[in-house]
Each structure stands twice: as C-alpha cells, then as structure tokens.
Backbone atoms as SQL, in Angstrom:
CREATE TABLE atoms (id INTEGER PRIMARY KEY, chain TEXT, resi INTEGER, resn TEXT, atom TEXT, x REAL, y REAL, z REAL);
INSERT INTO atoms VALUES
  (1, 'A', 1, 'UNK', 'N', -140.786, -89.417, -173.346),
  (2, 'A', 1, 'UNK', 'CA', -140.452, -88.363, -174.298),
  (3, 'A', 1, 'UNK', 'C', -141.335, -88.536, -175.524),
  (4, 'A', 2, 'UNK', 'N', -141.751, -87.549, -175.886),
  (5, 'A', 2, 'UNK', 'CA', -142.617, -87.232, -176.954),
  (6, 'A', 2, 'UNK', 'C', -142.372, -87.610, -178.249),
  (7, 'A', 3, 'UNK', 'N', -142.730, -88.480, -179.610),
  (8, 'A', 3, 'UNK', 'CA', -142.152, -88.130, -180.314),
  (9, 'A', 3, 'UNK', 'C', -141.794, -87.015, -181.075),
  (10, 'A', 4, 'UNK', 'N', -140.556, -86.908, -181.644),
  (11, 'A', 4, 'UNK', 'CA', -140.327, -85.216, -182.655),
  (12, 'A', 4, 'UNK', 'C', -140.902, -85.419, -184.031),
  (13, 'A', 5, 'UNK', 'N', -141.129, -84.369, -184.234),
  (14, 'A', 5, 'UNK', 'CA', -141.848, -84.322, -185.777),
  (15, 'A', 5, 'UNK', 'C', -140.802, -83.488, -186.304),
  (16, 'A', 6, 'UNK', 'N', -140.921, -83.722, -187.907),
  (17, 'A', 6, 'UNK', 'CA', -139.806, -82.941, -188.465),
  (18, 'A', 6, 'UNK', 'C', -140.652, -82.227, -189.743),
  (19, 'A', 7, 'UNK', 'N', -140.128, -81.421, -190.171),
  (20, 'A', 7, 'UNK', 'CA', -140.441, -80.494, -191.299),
  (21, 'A', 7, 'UNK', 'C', -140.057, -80.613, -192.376),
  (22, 'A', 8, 'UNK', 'N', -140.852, -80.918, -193.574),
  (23, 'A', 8, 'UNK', 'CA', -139.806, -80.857, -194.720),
  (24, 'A', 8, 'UNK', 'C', -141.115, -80.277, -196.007),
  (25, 'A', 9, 'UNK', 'N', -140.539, -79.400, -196.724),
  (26, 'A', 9, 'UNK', 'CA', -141.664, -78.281, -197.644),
  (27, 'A', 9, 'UNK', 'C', -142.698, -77.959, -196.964),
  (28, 'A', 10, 'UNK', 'N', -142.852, -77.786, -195.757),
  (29, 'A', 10, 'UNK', 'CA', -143.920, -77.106, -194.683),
  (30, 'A', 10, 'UNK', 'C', -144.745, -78.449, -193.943),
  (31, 'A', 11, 'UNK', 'N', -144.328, -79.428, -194.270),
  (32, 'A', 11, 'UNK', 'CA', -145.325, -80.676, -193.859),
  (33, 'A', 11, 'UNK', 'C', -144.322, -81.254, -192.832),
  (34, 'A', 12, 'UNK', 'N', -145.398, -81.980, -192.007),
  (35, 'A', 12, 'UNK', 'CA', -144.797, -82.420, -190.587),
  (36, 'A', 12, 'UNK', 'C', -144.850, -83.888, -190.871),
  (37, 'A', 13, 'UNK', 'N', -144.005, -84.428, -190.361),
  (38, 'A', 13, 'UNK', 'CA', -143.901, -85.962, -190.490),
  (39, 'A', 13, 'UNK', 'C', -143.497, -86.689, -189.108),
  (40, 'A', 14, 'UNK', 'N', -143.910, -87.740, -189.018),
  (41, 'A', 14, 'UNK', 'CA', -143.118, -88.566, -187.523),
  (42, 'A', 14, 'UNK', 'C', -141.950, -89.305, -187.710),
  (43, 'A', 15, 'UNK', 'N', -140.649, -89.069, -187.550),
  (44, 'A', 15, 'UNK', 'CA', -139.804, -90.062, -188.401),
  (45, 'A', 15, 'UNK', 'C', -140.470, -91.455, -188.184),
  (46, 'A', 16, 'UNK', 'N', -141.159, -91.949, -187.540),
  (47, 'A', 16, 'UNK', 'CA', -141.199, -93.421, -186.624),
  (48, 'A', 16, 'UNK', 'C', -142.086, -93.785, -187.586),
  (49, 'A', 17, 'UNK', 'N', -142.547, -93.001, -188.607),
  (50, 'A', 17, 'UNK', 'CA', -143.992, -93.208, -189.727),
  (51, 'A', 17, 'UNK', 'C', -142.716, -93.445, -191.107),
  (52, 'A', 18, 'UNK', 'N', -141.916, -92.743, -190.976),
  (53, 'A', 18, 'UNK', 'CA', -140.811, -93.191, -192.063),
  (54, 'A', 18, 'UNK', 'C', -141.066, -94.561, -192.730),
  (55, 'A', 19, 'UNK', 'N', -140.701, -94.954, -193.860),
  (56, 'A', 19, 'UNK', 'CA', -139.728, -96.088, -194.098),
  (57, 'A', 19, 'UNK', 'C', -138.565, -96.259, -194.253),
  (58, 'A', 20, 'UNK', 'N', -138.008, -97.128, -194.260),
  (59, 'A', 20, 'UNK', 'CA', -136.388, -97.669, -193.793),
  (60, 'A', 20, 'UNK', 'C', -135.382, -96.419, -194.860),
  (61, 'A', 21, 'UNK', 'N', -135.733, -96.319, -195.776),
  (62, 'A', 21, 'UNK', 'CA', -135.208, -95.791, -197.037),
  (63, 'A', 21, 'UNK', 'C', -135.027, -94.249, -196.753),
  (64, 'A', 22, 'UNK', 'N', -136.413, -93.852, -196.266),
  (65, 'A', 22, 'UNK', 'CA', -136.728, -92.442, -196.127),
  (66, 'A', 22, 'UNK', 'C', -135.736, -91.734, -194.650),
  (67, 'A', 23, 'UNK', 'N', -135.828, -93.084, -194.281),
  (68, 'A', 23, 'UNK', 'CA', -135.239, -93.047, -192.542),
  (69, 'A', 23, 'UNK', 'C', -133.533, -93.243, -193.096),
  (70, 'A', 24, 'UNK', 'N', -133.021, -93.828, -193.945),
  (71, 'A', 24, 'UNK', 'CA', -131.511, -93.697, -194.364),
  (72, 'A', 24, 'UNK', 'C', -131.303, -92.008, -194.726),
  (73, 'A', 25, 'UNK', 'N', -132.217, -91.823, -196.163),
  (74, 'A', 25, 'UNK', 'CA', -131.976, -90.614, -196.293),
  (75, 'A', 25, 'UNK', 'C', -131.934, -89.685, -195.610),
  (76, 'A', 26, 'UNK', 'N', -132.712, -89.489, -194.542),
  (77, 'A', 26, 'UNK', 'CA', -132.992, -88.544, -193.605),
  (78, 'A', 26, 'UNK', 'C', -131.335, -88.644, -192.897),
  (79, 'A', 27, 'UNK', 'N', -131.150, -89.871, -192.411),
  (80, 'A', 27, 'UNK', 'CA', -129.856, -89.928, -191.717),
  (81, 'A', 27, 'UNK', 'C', -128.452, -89.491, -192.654),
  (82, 'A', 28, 'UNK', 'N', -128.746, -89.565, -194.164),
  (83, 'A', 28, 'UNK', 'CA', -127.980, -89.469, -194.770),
  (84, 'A', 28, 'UNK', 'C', -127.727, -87.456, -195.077),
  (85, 'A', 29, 'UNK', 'N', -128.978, -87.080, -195.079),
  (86, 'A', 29, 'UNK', 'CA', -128.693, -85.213, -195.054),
  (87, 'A', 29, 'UNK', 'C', -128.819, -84.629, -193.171),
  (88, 'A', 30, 'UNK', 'N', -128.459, -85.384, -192.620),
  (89, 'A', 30, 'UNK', 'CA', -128.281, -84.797, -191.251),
  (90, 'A', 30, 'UNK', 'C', -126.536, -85.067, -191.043),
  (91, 'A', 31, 'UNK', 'N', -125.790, -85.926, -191.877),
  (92, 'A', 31, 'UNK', 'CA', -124.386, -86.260, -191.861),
  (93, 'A', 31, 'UNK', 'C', -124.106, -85.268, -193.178),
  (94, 'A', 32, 'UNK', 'N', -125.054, -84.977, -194.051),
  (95, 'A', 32, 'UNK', 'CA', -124.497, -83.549, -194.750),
  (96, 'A', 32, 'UNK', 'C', -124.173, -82.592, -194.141),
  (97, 'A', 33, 'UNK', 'N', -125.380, -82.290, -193.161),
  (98, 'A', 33, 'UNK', 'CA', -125.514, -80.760, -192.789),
  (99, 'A', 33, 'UNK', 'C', -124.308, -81.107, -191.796),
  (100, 'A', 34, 'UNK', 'N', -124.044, -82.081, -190.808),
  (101, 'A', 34, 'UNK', 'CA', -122.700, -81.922, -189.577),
  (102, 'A', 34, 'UNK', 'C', -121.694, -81.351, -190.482),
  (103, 'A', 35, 'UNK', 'N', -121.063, -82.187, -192.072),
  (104, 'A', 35, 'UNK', 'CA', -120.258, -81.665, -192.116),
  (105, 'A', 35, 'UNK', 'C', -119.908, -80.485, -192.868),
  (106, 'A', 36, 'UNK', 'N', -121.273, -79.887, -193.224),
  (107, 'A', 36, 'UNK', 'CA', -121.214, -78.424, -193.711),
  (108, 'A', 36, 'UNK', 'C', -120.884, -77.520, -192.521),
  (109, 'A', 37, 'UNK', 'N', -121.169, -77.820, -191.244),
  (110, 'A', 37, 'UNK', 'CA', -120.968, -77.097, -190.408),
  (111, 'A', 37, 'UNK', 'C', -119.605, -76.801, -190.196),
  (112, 'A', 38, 'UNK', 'N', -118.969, -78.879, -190.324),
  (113, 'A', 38, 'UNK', 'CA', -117.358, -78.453, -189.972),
  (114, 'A', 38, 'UNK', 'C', -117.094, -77.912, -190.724),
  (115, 'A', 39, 'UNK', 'N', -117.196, -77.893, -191.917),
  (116, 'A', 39, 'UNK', 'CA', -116.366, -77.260, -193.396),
  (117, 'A', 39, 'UNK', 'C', -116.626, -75.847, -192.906),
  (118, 'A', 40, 'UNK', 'N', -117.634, -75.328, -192.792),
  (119, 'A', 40, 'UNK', 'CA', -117.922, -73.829, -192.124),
  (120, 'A', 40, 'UNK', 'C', -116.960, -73.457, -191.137),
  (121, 'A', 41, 'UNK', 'N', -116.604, -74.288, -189.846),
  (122, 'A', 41, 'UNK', 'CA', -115.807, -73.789, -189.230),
  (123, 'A', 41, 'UNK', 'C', -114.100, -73.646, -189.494),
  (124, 'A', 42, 'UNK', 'N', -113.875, -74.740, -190.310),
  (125, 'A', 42, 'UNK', 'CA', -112.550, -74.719, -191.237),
  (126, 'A', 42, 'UNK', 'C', -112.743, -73.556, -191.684),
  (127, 'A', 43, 'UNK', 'N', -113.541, -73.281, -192.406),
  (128, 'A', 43, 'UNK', 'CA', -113.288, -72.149, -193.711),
  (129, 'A', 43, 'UNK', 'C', -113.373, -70.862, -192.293),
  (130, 'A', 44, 'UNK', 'N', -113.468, -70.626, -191.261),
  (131, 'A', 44, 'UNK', 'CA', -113.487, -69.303, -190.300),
  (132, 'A', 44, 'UNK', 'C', -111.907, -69.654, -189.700),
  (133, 'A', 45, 'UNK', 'N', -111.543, -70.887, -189.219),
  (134, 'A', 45, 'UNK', 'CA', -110.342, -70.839, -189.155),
  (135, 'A', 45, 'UNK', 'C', -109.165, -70.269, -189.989),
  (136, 'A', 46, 'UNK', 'N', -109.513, -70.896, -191.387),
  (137, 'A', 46, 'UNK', 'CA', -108.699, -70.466, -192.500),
  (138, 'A', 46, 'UNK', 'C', -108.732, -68.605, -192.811),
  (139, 'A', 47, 'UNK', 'N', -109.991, -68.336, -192.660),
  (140, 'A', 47, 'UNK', 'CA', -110.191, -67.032, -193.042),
  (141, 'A', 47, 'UNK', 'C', -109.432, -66.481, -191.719),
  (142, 'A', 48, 'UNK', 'N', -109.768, -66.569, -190.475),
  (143, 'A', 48, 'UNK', 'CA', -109.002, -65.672, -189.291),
  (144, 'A', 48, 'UNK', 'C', -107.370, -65.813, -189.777),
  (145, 'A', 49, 'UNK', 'N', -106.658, -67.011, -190.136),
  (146, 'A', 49, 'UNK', 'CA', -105.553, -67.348, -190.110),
  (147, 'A', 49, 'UNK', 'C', -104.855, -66.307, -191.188),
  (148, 'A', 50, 'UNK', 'N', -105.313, -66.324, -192.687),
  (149, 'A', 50, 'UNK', 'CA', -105.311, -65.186, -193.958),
  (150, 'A', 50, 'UNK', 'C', -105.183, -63.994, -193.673),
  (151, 'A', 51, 'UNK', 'N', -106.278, -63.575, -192.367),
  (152, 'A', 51, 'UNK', 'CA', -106.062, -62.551, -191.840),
  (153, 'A', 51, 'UNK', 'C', -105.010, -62.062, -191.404),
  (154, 'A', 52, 'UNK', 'N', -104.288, -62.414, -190.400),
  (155, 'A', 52, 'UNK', 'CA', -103.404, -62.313, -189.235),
  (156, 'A', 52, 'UNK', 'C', -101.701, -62.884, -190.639),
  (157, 'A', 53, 'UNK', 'N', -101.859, -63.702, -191.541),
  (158, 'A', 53, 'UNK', 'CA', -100.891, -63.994, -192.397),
  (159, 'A', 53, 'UNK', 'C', -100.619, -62.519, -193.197),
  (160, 'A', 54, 'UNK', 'N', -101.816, -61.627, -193.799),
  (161, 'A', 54, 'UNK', 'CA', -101.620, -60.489, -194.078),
  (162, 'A', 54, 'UNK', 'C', -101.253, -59.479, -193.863),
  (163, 'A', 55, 'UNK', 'N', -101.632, -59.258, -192.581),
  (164, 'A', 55, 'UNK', 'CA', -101.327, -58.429, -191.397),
  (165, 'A', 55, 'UNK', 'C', -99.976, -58.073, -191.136),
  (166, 'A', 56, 'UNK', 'N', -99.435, -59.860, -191.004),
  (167, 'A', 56, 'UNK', 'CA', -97.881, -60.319, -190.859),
  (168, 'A', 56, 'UNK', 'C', -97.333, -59.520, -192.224),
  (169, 'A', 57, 'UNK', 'N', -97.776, -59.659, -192.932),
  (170, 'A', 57, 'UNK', 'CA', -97.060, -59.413, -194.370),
  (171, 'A', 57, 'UNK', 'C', -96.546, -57.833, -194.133),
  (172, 'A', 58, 'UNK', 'N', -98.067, -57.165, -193.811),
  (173, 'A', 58, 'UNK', 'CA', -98.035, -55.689, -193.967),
  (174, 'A', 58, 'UNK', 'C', -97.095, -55.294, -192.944),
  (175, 'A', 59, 'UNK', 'N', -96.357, -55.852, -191.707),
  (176, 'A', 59, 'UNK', 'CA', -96.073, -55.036, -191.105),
  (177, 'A', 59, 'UNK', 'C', -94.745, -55.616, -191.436),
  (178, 'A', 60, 'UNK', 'N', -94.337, -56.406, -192.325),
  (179, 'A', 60, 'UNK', 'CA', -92.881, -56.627, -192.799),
  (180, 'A', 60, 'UNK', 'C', -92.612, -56.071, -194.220),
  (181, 'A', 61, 'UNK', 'N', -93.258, -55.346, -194.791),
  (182, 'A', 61, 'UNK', 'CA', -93.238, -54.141, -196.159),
  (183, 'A', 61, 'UNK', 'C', -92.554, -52.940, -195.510),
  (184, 'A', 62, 'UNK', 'N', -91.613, -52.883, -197.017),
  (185, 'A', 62, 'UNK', 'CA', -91.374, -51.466, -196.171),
  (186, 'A', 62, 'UNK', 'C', -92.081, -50.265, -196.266),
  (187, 'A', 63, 'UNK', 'N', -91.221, -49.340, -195.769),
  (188, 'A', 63, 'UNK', 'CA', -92.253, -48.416, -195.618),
  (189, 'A', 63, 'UNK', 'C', -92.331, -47.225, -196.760),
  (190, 'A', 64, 'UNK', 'N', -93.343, -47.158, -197.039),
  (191, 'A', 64, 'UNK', 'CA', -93.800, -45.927, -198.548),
  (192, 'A', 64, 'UNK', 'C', -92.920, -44.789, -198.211),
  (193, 'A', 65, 'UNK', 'N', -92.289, -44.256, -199.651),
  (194, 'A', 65, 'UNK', 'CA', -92.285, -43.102, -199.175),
  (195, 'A', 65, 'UNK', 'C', -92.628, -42.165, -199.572),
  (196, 'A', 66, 'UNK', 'N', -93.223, -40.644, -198.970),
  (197, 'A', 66, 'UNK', 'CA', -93.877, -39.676, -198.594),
  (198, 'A', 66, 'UNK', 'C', -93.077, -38.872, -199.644),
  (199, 'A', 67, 'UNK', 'N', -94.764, -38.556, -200.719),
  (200, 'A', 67, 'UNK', 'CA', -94.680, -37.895, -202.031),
  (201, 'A', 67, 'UNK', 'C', -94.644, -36.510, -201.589);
C-alpha cells in the first residue's frame, strides 16, 4: 500500500515525513473532526426529536375557533 499524502493550505505532505509533534497534532484534529461529526449527529437526533415533540404539542391544542 502506497503511502497517503495529506493536504493542508494546498500543500501535500507524507505523514511518515512528519515529526512526532506534528504527527500528535495531526492525530489530535482527526479526534476533533470524529467528534464534530458525533455532535452533528446528536444535534439531527435532537432536532428530528423537537420536531415530532411539536407536532405532539400541536395536535394536543385545542382547536381555534372560526372567526
């Protein structure tokens, strides 16, 4: 397997050319981005859930009445 090159401000790098430091950090914004993702999917859970809680609401209001 090839090594991967990675991108960062348009420049290509080999991680394996890294140093130890550069190679933490790197590991350290790839455990950012996982958990921006989860937080992303929380926040679609939460939002579908708000939804369907509103919904609930509206169909237990009563009903307007006709001016």
């Amino acid at each position: 397997m090839a090594d991967q090159t990675l991108t960062i401000d348009g420049t290509e790098y080999n991680p394996a050319d890294l140093t130890d430091a550069a190679k933490q950090q790197l590991a350290n914004l790839r455990v950012c981005d996982q958990e921006i993702q989860r937080l992303q999917q929380q926040l679609g859970i939460a939002q579908t859930a708000r939804a369907a809680y509103a919904n609930a609401l509206k169909a237990e209001l009563p009903k307007a009445a006709a001016h």
